[in-house]
C-alpha positions in Angstrom: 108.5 -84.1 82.0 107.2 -87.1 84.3 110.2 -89.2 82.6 112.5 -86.9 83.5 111.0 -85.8 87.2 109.9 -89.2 88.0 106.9 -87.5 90.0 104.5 -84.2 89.9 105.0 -84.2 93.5 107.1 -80.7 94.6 110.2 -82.4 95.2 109.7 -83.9 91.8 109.2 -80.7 90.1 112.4 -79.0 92.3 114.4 -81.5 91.0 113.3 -80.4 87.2 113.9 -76.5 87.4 117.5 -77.2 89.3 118.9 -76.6 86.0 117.0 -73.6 84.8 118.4 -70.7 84.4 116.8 -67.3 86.3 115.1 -66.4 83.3 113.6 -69.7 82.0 112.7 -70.2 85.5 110.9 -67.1 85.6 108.7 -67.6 82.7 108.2 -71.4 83.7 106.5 -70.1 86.6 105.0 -67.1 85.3 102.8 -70.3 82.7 102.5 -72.4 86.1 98.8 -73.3 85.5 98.2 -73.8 89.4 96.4 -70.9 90.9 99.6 -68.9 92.7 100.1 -65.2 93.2 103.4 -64.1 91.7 104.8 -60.5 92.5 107.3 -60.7 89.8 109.6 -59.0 91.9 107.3 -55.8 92.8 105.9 -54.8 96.3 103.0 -56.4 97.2 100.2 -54.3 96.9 101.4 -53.3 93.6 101.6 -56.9 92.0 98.2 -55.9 90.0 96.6 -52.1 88.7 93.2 -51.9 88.3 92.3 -48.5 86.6 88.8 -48.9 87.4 89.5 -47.6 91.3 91.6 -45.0 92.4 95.3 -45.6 91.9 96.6 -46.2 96.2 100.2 -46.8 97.7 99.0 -50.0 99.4 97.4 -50.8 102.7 101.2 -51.2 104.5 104.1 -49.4 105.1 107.0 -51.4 102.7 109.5 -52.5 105.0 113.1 -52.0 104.6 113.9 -54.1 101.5 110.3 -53.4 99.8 111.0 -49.3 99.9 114.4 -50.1 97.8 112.3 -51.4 95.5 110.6 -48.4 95.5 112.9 -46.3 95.1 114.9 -48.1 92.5 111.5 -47.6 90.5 111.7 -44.4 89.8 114.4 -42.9 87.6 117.0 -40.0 88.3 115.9 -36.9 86.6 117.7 -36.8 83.6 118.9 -33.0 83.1 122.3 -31.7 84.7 122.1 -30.8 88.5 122.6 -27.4 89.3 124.9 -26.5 92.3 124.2 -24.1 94.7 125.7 -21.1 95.0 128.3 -20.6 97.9 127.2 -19.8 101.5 128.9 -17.8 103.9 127.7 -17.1 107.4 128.4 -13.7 108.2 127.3 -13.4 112.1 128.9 -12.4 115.2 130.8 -14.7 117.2 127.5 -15.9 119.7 125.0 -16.2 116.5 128.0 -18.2 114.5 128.5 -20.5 117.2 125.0 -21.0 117.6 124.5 -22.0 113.5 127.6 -24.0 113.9 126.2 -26.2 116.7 122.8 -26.4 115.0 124.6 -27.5 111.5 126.5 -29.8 113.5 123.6 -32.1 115.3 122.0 -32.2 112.2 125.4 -33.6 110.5 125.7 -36.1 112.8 122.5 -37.4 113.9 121.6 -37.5 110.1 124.6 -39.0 108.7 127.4 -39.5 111.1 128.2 -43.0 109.9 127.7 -42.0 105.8 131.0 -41.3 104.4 132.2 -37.8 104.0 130.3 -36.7 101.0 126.9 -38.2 102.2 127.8 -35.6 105.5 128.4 -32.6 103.0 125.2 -33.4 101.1 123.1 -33.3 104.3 124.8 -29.7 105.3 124.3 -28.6 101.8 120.3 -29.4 101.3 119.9 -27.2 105.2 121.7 -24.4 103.1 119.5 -24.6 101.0 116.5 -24.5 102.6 118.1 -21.7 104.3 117.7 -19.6 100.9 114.0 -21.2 100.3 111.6 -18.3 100.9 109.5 -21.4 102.6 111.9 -21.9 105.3 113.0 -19.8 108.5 116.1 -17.3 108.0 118.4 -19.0 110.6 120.1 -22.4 110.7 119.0 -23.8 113.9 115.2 -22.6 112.7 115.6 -24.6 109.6 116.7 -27.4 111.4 114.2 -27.1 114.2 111.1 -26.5 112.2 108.4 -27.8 114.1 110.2 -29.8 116.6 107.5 -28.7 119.1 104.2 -29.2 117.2 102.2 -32.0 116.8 102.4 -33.0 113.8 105.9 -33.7 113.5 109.5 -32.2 113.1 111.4 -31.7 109.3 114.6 -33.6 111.0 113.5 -36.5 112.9 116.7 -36.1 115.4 115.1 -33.0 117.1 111.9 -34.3 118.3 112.9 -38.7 118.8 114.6 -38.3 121.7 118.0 -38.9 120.1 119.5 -35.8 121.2 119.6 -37.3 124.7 122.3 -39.4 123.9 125.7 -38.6 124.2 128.1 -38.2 121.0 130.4 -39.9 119.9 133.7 -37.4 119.9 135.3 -38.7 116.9 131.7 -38.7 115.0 131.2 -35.5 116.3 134.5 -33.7 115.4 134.2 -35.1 112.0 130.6 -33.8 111.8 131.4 -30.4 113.1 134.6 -30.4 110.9 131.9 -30.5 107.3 129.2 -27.9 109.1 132.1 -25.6 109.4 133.5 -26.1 105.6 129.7 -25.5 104.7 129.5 -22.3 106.4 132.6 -20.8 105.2 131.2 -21.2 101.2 131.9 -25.1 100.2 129.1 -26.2 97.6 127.9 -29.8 97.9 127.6 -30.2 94.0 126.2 -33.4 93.4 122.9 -32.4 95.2 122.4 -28.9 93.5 119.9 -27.2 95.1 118.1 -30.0 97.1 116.0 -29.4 99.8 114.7 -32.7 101.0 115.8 -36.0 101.2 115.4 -39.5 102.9 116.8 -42.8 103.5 116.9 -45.3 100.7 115.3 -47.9 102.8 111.8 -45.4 103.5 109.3 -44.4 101.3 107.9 -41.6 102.3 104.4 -40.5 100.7 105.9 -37.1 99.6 109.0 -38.7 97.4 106.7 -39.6 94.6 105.6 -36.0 93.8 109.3 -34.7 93.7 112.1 -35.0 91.0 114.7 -37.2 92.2 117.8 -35.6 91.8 120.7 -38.5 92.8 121.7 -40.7 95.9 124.3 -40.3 98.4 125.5 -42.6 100.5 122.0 -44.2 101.8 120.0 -40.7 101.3 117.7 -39.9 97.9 118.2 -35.9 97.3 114.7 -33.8 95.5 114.5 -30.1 95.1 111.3 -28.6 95.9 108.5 -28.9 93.6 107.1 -26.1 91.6 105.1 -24.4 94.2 108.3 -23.4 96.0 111.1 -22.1 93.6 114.2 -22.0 94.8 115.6 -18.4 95.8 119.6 -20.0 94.9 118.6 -21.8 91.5 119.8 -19.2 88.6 116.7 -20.9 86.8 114.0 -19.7 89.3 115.9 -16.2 90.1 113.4 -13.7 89.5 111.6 -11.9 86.7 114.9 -11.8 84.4 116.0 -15.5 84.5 114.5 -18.4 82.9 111.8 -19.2 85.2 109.9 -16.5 86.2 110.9 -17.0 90.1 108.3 -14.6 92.8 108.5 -11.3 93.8 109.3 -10.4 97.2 108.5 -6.7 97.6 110.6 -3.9 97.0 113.9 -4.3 98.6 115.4 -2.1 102.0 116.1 1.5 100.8 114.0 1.2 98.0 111.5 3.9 99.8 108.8 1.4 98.7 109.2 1.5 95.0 109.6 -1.6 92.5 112.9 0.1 90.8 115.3 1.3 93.9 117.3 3.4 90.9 114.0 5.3 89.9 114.3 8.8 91.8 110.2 9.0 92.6 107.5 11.4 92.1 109.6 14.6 90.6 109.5 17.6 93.6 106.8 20.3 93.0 108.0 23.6 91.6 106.0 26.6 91.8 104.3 27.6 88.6 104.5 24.0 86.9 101.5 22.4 85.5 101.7 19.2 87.3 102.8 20.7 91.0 99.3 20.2 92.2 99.1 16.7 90.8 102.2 16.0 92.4 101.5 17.4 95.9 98.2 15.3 96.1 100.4 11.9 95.4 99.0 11.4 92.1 100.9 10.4 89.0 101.3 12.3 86.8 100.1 11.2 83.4 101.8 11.5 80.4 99.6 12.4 77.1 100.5 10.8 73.8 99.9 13.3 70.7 97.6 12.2 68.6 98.2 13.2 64.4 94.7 14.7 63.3 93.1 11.8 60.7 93.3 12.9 57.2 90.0 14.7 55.6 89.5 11.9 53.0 89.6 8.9 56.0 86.6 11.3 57.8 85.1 11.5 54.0 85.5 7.8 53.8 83.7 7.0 57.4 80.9 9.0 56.4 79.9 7.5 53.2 80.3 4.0 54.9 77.9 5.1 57.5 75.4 6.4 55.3 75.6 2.8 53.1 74.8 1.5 56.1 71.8 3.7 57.2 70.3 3.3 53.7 70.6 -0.5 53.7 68.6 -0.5 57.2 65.6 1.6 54.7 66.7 4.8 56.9 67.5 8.3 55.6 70.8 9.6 55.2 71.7 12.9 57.0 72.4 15.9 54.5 
């Protein structure tokens, strides 16, 4: 090597690995006996594990190009996404304007400069949370969830400032064009039923404990995690589908009762047995016939019973 180099000076060396190729360069430096820190292309914080402490997410917040790296760490779930069903607003003309504006802002100060179908994706994961029983029941609530607390907003837009600024008209129009196609029943397919997302160059400290469902544009799409079920997911319907879903309660007209078909405690009739059981609210208790045991099963218990008594050294009844 000092032939070829001429030196072990660092322009001497540089003049050696010129002709490597990334991968023989890579391990030439990975045996470099010279005390050096290599990353070996991960974040730094994460260049070494040591399982004897706790397992932390570094000291730093990764900056732009560190969070891809992040990102592209963890793998797309690997099972089909399921879309969403279709969403119709059905409001009066005051309350759909309203969700129309709402769905709007959030379009556009979210993704006004993705292309079309990162725009649809971002209207379709508001949807959805609009059907999460974790979320409000209106589109500007979902979209405004905790704009005026403390500890921060769900959509950054509604509590940075950036509704200040005036829109752009095309931006807008285009914006307003896909929160109007949402609300009139188009599904978003490629993000199923996805309920949060973020931009490929963040890492947020939540996106590790969700399932990453696919990217759009510059946004990473998750459903919510176990805890939440999704109300619009045909696998997390209710008791009869695959996952188990929650109960909400009886539904409206039900008169409080689990089955809304089931017609209730029967009406109390003069001269029946169970009238008085049914005017004090109790149920009424069905009975199940038992077939008398047969005389040689009672002859049977018996003599095992006195086998017993005489094995204790006690007397056996007559």
């Amino acid at each position: 090597m000092a032939r070829i180099a001429r030196s072990f000076t660092d322009a001497g060396l540089a003049r050696y690995v010129a002709n490597m190729d990334p991968a023989m360069l890579a391990l030439a430096r990975r045996h470099d006996p010279r005390a050096h820190k290599d990353y070996w292309g991960r974040v730094q914080g994460w260049e070494r594990i040591d399982i004897k402490k706790i397992p932390r997410l570094g000291d730093i917040t990764p900056d732009f190009d560190e969070a891809r790296i992040i990102n592209a760490l963890k793998p797309v779930a690997p099972d089909p996404v399921e879309a969403a069903r279709p969403f119709v607003l059905k409001a009066n003309t005051a309350d759909g304007a309203k969700a129309l504006r709402c769905l709007t802002q959030a379009v556009y100060f979210e993704s006004a400069f993705e292309p079309l179908s990162g725009q649809q994706a971002v209207a379709q994961t508001v949807l959805n949370r609009l059907r999460h029983g974790g979320y409000p029941k209106s589109v500007c609530g979902v979209i405004y969830e905790g704009a005026a607390r403390a500890t921060g907003c769900q959509f950054s837009f509604t509590c940075d400032g950036s509704l200040a600024r005036v829109p752009n008209p095309t931006l807008w129009a285009s914006a307003e064009f896909v929160a109007r196609k949402a609300l009139s029943g188009f599904v978003m397919k490629d993000v199923g039923v996805a309920t949060h997302y973020h931009a490929s160059y963040v890492a947020p400290y939540w996106a590790p404990t969700l399932v990453k469902l696919k990217q759009v544009g510059q946004h990473i799409f998750y459903p919510a995690g176990r805890r939440r079920p999704h109300a619009g997911s045909r696998a997390r319907r209710g008791p009869g589908g695959r996952g188990g879903g929650q109960y909400r309660g009886p539904g409206p007209g039900s008169g409080g009762r689990l089955d809304p078909h089931d017609p209730g405690p029967r009406r109390a009739v003069d001269g029946d047995p169970g009238s008085q059981r049914a005017q004090r609210g109790a149920p009424e208790i069905r009975r199940r016939h038992r077939r008398p045991p047969h005389p040689d099963a009672r002859r049977d218990r018996r003599d095992q019973q006195g086998a017993r008594q005489a094995a204790r050294g006690g007397r056996r009844p007559g």
